[in-house]
C-alpha positions in Angstrom: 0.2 6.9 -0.2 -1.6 6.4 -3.4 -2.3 10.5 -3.6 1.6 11.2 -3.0 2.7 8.2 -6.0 0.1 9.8 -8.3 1.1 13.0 -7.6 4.7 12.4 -8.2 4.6 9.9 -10.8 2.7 12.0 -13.1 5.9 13.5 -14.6 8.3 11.3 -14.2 9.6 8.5 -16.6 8.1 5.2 -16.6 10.4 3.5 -15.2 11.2 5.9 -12.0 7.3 5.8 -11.7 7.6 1.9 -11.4 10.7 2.1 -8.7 8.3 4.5 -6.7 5.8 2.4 -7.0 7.8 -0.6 -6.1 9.3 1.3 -3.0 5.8 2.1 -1.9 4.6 -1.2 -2.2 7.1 -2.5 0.0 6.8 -0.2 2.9 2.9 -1.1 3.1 2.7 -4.6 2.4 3.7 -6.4 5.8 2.2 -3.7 7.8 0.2 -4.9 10.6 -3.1 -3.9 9.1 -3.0 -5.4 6.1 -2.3 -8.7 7.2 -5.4 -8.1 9.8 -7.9 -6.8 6.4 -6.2 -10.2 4.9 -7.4 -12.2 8.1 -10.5 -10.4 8.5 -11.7 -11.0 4.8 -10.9 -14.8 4.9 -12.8 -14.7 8.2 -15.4 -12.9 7.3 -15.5 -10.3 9.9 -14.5 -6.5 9.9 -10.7 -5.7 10.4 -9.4 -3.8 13.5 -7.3 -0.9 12.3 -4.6 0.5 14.3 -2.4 2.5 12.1 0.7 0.2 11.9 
């Protein structure tokens, strides 16, 4: 994801860059592996990965 934003961002004006950005942010924030790297960090042990 952050190769595709930099990719397309590059040429485009700031603020469509942002919106991107914003939209991409909110696709990957809630997904299920980020709240277990979140988990894992705070309890000190390595996060299990799945791909969702």
């Amino acid at each position: 994801m952050v190769k595709m934003l930099a990719s397309r961002t590059a040429t485009l004006p700031s603020l469509q860059a942002f919106q991107l950005t914003e939209l991409a942010w909110s696709l990957l924030r809630d997904t299920a592996d980020r709240r277990d790297g979140r988990h894992a960090f705070a309890e000190k042990r390595k996060p299990v990965y799945i791909g969702r």
